[in-house]
OpenMM code with the backbone's topology and positions (N, CA, C; nanometers):
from openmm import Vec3, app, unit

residues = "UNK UNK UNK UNK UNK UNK UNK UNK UNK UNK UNK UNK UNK UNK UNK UNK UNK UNK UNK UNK UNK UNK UNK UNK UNK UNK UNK UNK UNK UNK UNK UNK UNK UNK UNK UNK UNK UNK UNK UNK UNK UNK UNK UNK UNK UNK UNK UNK UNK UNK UNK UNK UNK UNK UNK UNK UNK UNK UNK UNK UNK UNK UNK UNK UNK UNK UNK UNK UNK UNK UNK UNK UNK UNK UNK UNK UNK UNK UNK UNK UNK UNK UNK UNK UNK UNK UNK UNK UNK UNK UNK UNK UNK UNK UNK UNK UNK UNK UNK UNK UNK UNK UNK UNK UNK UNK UNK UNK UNK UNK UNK UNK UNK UNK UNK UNK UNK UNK UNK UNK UNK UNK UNK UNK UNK UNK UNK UNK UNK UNK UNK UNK UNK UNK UNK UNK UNK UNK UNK UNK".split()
positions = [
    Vec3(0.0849, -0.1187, 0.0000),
    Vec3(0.0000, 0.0000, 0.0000),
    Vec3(0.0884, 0.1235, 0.0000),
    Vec3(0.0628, 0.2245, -0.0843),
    Vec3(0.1151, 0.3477, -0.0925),
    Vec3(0.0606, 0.4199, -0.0015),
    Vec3(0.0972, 0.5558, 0.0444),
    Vec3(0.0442, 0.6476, 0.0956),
    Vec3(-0.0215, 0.7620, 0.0326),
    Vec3(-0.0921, 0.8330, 0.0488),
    Vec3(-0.1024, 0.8755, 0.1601),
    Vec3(-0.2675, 0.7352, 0.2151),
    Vec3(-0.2805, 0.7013, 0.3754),
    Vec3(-0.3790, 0.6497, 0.3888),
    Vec3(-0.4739, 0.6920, 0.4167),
    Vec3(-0.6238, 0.6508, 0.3854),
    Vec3(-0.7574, 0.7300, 0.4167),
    Vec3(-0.8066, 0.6870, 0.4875),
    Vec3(-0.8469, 0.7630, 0.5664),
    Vec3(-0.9785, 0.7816, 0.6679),
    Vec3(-1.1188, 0.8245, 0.6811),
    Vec3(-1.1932, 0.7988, 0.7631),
    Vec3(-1.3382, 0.8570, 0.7767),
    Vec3(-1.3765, 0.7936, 0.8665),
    Vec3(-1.5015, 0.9225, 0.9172),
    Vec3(-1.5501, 0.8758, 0.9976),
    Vec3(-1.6937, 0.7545, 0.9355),
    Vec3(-1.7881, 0.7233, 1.0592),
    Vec3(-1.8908, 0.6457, 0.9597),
    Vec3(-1.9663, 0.6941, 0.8935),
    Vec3(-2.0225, 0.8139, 0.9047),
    Vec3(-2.1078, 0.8324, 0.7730),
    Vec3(-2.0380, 0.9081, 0.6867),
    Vec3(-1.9130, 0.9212, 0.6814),
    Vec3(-1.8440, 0.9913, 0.5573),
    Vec3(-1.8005, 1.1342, 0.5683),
    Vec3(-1.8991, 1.1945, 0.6628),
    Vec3(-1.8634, 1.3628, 0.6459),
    Vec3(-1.7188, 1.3757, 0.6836),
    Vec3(-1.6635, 1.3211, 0.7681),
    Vec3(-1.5192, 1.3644, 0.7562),
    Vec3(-1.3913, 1.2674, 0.7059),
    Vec3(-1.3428, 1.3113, 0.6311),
    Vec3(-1.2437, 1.2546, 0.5865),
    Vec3(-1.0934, 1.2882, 0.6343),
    Vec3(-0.9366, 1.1907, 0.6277),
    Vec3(-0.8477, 1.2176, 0.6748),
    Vec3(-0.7326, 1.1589, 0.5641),
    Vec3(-0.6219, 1.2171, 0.5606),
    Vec3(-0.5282, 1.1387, 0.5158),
    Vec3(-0.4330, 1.1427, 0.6068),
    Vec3(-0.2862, 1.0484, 0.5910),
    Vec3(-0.2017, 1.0328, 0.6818),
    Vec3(-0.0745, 0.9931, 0.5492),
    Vec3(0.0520, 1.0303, 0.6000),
    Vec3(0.1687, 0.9913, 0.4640),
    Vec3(0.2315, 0.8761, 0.5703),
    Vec3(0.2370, 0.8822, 0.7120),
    Vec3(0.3049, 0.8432, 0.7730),
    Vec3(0.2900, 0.8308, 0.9646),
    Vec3(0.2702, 0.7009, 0.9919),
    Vec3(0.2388, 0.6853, 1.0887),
    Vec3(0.4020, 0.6751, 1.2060),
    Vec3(0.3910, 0.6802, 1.3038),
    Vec3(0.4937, 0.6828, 1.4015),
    Vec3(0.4912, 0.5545, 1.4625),
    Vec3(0.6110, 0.4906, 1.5352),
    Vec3(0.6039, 0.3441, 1.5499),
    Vec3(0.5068, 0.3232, 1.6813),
    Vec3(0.4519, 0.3696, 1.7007),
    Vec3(0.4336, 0.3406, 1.8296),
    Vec3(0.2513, 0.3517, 1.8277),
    Vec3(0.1853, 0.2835, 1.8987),
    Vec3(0.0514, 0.2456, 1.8837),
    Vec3(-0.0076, 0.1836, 1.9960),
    Vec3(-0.1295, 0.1886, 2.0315),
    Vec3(-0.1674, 0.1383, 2.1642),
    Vec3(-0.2976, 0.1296, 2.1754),
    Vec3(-0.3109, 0.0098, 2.3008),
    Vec3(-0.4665, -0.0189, 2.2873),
    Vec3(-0.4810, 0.0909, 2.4002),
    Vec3(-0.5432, 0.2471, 2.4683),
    Vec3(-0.5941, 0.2582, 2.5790),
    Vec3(-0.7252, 0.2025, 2.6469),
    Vec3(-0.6754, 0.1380, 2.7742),
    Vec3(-0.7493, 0.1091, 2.8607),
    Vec3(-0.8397, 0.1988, 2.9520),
    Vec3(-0.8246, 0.3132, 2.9541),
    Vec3(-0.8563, 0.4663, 3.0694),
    Vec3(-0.9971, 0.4668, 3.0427),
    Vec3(-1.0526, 0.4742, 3.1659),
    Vec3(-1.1845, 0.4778, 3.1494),
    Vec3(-1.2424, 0.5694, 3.0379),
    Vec3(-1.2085, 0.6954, 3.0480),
    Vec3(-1.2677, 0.7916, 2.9334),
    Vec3(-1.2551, 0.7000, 2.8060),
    Vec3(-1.1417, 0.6206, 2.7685),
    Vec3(-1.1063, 0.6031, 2.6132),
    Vec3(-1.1745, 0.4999, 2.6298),
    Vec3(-1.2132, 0.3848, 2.7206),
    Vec3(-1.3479, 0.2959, 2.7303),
    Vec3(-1.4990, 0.3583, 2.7508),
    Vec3(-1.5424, 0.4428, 2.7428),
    Vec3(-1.6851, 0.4823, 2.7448),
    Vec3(-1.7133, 0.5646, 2.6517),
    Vec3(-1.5701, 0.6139, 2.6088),
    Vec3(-1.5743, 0.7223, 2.4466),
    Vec3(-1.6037, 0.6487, 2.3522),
    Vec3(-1.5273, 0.5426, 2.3291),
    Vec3(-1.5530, 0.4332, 2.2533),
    Vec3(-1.6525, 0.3235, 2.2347),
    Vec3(-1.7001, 0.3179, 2.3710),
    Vec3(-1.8050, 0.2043, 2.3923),
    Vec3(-1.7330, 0.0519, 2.4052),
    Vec3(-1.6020, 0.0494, 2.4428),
    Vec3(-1.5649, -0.0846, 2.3872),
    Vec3(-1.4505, -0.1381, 2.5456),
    Vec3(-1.3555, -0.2219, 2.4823),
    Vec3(-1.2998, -0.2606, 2.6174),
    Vec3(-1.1503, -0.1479, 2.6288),
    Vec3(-1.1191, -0.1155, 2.5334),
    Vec3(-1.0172, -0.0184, 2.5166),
    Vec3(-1.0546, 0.0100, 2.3728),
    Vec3(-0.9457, 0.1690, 2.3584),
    Vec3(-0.9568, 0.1958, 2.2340),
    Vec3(-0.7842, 0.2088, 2.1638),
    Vec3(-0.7832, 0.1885, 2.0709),
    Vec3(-0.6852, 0.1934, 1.9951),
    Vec3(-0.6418, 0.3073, 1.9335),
    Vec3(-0.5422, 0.3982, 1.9370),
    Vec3(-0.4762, 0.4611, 1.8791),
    Vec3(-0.2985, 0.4681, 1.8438),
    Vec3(-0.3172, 0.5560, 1.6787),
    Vec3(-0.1532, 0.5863, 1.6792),
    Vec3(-0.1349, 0.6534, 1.6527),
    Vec3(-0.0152, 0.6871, 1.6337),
    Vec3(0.0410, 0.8630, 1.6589),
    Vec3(0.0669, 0.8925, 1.5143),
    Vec3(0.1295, 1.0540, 1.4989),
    Vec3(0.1356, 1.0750, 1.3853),
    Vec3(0.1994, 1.2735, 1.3488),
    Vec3(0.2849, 1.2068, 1.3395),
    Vec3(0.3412, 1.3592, 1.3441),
    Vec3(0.2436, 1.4375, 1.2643),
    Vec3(0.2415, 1.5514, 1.2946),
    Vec3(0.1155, 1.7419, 1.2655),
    Vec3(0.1225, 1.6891, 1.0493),
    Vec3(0.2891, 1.7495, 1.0397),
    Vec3(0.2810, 1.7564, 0.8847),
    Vec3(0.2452, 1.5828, 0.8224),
    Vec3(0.2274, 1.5157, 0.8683),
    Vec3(0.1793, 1.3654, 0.7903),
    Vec3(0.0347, 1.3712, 0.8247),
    Vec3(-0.0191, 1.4466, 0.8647),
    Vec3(-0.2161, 1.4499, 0.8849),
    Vec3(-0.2618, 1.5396, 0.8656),
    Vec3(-0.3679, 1.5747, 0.7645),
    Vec3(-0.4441, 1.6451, 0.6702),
    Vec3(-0.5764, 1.5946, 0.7135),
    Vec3(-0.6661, 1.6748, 0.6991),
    Vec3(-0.8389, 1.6914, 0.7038),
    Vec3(-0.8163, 1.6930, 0.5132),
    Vec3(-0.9516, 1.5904, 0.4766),
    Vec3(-0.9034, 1.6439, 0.3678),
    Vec3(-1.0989, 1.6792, 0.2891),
    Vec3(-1.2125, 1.6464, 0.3901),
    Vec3(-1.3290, 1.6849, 0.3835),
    Vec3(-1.3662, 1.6738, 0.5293),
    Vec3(-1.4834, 1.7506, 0.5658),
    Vec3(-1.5777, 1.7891, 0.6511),
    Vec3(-1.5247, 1.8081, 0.8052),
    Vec3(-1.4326, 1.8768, 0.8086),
    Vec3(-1.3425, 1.9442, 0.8968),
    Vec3(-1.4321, 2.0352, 0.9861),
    Vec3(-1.5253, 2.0691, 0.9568),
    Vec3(-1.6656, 2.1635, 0.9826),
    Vec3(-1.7442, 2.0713, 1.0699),
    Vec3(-1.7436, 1.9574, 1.0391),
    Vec3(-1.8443, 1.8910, 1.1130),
    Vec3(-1.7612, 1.7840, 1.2625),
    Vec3(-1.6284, 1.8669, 1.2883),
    Vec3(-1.5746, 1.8102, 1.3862),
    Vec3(-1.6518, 1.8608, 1.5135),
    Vec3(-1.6527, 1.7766, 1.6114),
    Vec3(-1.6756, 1.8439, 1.7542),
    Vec3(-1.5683, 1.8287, 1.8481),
    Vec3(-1.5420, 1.8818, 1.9357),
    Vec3(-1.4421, 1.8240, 2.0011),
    Vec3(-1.5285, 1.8067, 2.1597),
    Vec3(-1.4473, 1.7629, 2.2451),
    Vec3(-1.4804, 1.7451, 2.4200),
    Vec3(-1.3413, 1.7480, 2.4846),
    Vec3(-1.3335, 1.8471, 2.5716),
    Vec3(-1.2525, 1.8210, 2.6407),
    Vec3(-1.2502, 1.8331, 2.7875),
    Vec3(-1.2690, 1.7036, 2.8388),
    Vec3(-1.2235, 1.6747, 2.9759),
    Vec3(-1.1507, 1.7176, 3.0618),
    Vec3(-1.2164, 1.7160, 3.1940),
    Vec3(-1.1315, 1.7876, 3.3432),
    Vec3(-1.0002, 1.7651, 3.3160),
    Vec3(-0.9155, 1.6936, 3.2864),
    Vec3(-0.8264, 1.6671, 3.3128),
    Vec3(-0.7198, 1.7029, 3.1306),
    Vec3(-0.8233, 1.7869, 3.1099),
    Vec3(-0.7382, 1.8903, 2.9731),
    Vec3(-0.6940, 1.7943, 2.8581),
    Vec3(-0.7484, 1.6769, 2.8486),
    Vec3(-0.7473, 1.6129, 2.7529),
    Vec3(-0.8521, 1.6307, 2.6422),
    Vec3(-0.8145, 1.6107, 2.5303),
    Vec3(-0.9334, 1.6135, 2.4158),
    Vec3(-0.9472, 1.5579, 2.2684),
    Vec3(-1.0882, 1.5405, 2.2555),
    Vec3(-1.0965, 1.4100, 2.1863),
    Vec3(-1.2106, 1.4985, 2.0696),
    Vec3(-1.1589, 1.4832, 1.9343),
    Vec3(-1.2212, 1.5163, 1.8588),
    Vec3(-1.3536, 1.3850, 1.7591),
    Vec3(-1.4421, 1.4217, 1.7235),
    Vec3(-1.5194, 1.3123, 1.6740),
    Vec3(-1.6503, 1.4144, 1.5834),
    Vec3(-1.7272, 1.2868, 1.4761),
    Vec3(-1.8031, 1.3564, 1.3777),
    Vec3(-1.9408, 1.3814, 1.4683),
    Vec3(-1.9636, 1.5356, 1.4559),
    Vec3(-2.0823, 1.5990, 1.5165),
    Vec3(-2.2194, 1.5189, 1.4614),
    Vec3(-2.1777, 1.4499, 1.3228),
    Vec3(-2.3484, 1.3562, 1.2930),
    Vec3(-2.3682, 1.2313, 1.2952),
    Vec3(-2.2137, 1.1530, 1.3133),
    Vec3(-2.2393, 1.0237, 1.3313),
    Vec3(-2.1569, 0.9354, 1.4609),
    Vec3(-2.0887, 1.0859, 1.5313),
    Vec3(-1.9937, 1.0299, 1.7000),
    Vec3(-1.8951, 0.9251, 1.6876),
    Vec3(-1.8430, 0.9109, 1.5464),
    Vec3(-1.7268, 0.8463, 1.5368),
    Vec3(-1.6121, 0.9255, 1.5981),
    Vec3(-1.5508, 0.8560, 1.6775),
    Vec3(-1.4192, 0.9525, 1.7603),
    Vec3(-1.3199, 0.9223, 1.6528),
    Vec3(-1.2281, 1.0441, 1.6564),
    Vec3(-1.1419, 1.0927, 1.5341),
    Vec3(-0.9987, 1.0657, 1.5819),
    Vec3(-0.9776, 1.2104, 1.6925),
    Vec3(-0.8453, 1.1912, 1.7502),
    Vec3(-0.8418, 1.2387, 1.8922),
    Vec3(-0.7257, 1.2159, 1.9698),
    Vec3(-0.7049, 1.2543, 2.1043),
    Vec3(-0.5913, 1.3269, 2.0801),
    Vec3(-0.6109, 1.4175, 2.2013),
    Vec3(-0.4802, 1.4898, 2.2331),
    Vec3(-0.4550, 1.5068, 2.3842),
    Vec3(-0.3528, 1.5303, 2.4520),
    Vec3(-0.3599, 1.5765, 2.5578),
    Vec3(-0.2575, 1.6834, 2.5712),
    Vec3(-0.2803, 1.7894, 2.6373),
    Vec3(-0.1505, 1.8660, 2.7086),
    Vec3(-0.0191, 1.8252, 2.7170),
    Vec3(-0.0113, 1.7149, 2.7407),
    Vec3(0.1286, 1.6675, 2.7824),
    Vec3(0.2217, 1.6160, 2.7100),
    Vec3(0.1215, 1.6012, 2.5795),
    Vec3(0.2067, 1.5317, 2.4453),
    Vec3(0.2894, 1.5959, 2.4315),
    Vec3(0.3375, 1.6221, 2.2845),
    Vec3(0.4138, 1.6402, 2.2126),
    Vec3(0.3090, 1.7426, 2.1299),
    Vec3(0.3356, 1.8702, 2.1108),
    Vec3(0.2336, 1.9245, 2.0207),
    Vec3(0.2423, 1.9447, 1.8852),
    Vec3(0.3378, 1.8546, 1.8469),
    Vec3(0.3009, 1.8418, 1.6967),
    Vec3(0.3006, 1.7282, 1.6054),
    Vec3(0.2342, 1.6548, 1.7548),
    Vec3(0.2122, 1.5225, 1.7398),
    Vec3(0.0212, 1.4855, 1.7549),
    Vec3(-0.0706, 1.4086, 1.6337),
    Vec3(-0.1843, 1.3979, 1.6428),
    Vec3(-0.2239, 1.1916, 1.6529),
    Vec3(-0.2860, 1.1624, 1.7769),
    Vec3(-0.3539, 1.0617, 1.8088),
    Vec3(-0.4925, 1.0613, 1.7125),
    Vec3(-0.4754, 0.8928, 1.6620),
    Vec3(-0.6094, 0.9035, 1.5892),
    Vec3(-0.6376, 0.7785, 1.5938),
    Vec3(-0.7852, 0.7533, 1.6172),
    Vec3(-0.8400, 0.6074, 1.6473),
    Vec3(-0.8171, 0.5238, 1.5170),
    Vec3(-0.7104, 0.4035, 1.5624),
    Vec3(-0.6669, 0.3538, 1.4157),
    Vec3(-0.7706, 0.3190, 1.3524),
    Vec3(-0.9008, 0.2888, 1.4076),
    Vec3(-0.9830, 0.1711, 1.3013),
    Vec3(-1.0364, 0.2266, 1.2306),
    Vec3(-1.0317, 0.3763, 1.2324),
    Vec3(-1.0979, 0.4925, 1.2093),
    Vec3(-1.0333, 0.5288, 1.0131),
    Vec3(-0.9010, 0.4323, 1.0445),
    Vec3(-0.8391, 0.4147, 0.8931),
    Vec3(-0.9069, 0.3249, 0.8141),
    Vec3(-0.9261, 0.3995, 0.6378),
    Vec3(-0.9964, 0.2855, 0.5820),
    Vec3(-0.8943, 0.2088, 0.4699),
    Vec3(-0.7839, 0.2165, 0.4981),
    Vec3(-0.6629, 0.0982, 0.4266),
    Vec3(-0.5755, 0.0517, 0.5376),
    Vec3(-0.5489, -0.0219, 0.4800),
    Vec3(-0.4772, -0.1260, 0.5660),
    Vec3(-0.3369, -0.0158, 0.6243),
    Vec3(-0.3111, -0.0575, 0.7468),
    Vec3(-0.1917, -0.0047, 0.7635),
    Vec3(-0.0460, -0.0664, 0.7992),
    Vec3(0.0740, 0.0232, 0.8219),
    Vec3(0.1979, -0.0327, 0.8097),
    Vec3(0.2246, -0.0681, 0.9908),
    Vec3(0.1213, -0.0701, 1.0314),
    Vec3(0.1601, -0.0572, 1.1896),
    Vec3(0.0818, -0.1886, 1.2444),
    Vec3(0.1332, -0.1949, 1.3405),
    Vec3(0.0052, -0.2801, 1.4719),
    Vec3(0.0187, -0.2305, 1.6311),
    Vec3(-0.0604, -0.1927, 1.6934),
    Vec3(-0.0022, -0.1547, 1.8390),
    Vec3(0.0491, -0.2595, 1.8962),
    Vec3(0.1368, -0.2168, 1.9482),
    Vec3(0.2581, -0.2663, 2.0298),
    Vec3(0.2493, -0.2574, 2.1922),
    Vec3(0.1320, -0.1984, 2.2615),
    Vec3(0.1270, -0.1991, 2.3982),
    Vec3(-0.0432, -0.1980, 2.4551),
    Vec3(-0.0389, -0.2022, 2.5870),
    Vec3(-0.1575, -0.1691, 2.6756),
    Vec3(-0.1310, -0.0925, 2.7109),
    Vec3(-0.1824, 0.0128, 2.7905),
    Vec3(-0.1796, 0.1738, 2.8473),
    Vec3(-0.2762, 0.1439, 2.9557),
    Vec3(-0.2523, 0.2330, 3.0103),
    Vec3(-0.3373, 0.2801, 3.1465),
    Vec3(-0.4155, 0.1403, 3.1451),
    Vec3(-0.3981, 0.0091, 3.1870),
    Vec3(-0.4272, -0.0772, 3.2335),
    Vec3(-0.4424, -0.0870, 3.4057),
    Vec3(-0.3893, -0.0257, 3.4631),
    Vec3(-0.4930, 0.0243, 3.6376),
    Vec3(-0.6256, 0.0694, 3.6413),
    Vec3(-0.7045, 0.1238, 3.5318),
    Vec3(-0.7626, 0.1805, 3.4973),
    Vec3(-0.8506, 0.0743, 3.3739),
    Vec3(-0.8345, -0.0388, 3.3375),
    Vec3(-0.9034, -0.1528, 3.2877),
    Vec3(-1.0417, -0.2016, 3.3651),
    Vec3(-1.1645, -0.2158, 3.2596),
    Vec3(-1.2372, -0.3334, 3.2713),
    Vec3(-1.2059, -0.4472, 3.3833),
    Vec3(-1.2978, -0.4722, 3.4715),
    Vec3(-1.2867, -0.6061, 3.5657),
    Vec3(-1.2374, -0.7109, 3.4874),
    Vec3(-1.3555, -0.6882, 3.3268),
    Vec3(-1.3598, -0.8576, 3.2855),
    Vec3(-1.2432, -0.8492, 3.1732),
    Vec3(-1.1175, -0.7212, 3.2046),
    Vec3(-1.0262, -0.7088, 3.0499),
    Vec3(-0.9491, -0.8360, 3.0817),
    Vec3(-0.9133, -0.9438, 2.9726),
    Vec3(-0.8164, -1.0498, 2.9917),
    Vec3(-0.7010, -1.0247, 2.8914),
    Vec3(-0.6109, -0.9891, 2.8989),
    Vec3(-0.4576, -0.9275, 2.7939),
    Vec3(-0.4088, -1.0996, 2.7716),
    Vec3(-0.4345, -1.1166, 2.6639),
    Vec3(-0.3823, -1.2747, 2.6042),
    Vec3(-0.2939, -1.2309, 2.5249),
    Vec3(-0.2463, -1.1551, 2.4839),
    Vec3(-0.1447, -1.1446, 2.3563),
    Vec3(0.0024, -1.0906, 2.4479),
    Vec3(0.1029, -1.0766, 2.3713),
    Vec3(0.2433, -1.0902, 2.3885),
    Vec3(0.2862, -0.9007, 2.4039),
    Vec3(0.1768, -0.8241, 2.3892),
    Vec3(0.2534, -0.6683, 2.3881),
    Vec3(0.2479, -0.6522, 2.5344),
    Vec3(0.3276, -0.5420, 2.5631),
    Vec3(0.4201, -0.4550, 2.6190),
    Vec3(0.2741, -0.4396, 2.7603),
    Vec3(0.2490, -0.4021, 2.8701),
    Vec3(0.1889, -0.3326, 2.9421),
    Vec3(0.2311, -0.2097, 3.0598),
    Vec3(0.1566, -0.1541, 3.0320),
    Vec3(0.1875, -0.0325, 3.1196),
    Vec3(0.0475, -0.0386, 3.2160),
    Vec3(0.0839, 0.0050, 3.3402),
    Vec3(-0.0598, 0.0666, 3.4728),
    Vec3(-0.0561, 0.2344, 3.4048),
    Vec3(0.0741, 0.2848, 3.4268),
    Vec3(0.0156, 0.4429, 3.3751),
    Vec3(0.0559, 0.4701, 3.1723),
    Vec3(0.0332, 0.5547, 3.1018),
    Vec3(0.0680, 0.5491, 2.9894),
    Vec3(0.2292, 0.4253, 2.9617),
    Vec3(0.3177, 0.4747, 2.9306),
    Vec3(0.4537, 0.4119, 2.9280),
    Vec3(0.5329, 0.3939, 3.0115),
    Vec3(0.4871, 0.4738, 3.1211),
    Vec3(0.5639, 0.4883, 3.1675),
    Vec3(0.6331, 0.3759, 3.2622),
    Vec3(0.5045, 0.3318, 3.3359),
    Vec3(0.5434, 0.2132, 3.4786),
    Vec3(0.4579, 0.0475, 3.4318),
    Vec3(0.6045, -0.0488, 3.4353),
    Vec3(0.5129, -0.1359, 3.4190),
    Vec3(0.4143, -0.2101, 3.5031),
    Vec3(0.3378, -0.2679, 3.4121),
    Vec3(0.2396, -0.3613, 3.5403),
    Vec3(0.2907, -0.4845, 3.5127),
    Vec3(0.3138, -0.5144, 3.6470),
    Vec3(0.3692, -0.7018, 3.6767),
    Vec3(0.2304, -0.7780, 3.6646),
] * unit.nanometer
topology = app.Topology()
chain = topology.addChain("A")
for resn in residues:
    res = topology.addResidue(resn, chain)
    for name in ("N", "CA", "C"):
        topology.addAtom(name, app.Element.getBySymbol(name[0]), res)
């Protein structure tokens, strides 16, 4: 697959491209990124500012941002979540819900995140990396 890769949300109004993803990828576990999502974690990867383009319905973004100065952009007509950011990143760096890509990509996440912060019933069967807080600390 060539680049650049496309995105959208589900009903189409917004579209994304990407030339180039960053190695690094992750399922979050954090409650917000489980109830934003609806799911047991959500998946994102990173992506440096100049490799991500809006490339339709940029207008119909909403964003939310949480006590804790984090924020999560998604489509105002169909609540597909787009991207996260937080304060603490890197700011010219953009989080975007991978599944949210509609070609295949050159990546796979490589970790758990905020796993202190997991589902009762989460069971981690696979071989990646875990963290209790982002990267930082592992969980035994």
């Amino acid at each position: 697959m060539t680049t650049p890769y496309r995105g959208s949300c589900l009903c189409g109004a917004i579209r994304f491209e990407v030339d180039e993803f960053l190695p690094e990828s992750a399922h979050c576990h954090c409650s917000m990124c489980r109830k934003f999502h609806g799911a047991e974690y959500a998946t994102y990867a990173s992506i440096k500012e100049p490799h991500f383009r809006w490339t339709a319905g940029e207008d119909a973004l909403q964003s939310y941002v949480a006590e804790n100065g984090t924020t999560r952009q998604f489509c105002r007509h169909c609540g597909s979540s787009l991207t996260f950011s937080s304060p603490r990143a890197s700011s010219d760096e953009v989080e975007i819900a991978l599944a949210t890509v509609d070609d295949d990509v050159p990546i796979r996440p490589n970790a758990h995140i905020f796993l202190n912060y997991a589902a009762n019933w989460t069971v981690i069967d696979d071989e990646l990396q875990c963290f209790g807080e982002g990267r930082r600390k592992d969980v035994q």
